[in-house]
VEXMAR-164895 format. One line per 5 residues: number of its first residue (from 1); their letters; for each residue x, y, z of C-alpha. Coordinates in Angstrom, 3 decimals. Layout:
// VEXMAR-164895
NUM	A	X,Y,Z | ...
// end
This chain:
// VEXMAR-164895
1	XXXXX	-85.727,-11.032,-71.840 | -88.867,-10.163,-69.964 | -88.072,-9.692,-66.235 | -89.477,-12.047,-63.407 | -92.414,-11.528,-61.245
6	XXXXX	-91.668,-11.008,-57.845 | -93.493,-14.549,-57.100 | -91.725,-15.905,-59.363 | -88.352,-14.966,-57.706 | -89.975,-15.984,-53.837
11	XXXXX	-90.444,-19.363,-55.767 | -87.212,-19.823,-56.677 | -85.986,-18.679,-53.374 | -88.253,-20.781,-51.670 | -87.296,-24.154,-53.835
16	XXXXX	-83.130,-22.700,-53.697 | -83.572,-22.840,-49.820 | -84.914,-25.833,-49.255 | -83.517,-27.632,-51.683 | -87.533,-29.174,-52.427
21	XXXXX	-89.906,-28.750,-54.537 | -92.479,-30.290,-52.214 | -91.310,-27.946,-49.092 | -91.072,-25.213,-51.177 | -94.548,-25.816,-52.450
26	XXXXX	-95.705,-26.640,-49.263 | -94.331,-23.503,-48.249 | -95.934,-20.763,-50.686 | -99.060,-22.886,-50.826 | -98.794,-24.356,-54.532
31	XXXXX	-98.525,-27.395,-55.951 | -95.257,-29.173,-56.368 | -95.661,-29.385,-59.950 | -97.081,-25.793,-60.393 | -93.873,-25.132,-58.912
36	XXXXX	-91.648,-26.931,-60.819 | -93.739,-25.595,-64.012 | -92.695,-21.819,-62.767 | -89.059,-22.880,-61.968 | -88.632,-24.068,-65.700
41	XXXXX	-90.284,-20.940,-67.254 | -88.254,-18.542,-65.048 | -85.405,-20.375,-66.131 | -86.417,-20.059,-69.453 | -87.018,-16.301,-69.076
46	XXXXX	-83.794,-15.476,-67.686 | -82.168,-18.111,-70.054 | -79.920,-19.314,-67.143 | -80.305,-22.999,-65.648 | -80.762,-22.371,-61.781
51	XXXXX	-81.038,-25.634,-60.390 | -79.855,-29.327,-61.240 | -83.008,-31.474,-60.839 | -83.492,-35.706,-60.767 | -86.413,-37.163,-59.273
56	XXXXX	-84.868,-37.647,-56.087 | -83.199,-34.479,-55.756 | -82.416,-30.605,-56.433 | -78.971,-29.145,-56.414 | -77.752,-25.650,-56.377
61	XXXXX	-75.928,-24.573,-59.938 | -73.144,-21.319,-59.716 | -75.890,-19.329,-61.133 | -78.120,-20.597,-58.184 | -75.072,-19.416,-55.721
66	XXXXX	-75.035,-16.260,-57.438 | -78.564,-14.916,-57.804 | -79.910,-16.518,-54.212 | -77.018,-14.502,-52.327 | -78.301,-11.384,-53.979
71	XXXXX	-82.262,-12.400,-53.919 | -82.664,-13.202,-50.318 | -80.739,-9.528,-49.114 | -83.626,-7.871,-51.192 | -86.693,-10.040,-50.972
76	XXXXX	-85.590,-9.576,-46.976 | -85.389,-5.949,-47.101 | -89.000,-5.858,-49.004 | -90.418,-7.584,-46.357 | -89.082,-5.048,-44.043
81	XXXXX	-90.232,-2.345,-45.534 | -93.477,-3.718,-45.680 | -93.673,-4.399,-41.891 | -92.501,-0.876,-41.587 | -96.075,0.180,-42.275
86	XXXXX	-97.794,-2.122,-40.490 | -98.439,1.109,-38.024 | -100.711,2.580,-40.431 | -103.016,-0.575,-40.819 | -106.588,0.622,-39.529
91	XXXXX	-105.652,3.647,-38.782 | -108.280,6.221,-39.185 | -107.047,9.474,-39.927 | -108.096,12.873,-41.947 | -111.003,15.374,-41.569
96	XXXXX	-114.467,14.809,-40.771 | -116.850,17.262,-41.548 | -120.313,17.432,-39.660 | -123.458,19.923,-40.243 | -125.368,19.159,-37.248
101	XXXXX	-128.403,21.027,-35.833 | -127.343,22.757,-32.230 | -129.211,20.610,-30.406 | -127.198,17.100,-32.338 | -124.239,19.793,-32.345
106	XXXXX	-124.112,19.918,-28.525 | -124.618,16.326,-27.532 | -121.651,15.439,-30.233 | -118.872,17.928,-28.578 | -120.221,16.615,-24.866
111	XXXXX	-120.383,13.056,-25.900 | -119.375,11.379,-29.294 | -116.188,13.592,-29.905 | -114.220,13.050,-27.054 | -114.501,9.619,-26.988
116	XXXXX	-113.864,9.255,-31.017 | -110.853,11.996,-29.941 | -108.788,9.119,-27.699 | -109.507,6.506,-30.579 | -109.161,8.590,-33.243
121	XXXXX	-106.088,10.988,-32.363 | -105.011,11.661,-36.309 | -108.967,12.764,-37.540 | -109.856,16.542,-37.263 | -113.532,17.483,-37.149
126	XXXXX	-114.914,20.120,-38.671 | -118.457,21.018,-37.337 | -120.802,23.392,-38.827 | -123.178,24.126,-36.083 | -126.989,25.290,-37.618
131	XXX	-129.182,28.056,-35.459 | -132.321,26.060,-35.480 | -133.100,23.332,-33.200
// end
């Protein structure tokens, strides 16, 4: 048995929840019968009918029951732990090294690098000041 994808397991959480393959499609932004396509092969992968489905409706099965309780826990704590970085998102940080003439060298410290400091607090500079003008 090859294991799921992880959008393959938010698509059957999505259809599980709503009970839909349209909202569930509508949901994830696919196509109803994409959808219904990815259902079949992940029940075919697993080799475990998940969901009863007519043309009017889908219903749960036990094995629905059983792997939604355990699915939406840790596709809920993923999401978390994604969020929980959300901090470092354009966050400039590390060293930047500058060999600047003393002239260029003097009108960085006065100017530039202060005002990069209070936007920048996690980047270090290393500057590498030359004796000519």
């Amino acid at each position: 048995m090859s294991r799921p994808s992880l959008n393959d397991l938010t698509a059957f959480v999505a259809v599980a929840t709503h009970r839909s393959f349209r909202r569930a499609a509508d949901e994830i932004g696919m196509a109803p019968s994409s959808l219904s396509h990815a259902i079949r092969a992940l029940e075919d992968r697993v080799g475990v009918r998940l969901l009863h489905r007519t043309t009017r409706s889908v219903s749960p099965t036990e094995a629905d029951f059983q792997l939604l309780g355990r699915l939406q826990p840790a596709l809920a704590s993923l999401d978390d732990a994604l969020d929980s970085i959300a901090r470092f998102r354009g966050n400039v940080a590390g060293m930047l090294r500058i060999n600047a003439p003393r002239v260029v060298a003097g009108l960085l410290v006065r100017w530039v690098l202060p005002q990069m400091a209070q936007r920048h607090p996690s980047v270090t500079v290393d500057i590498v000041v030359e004796g000519r003008n």
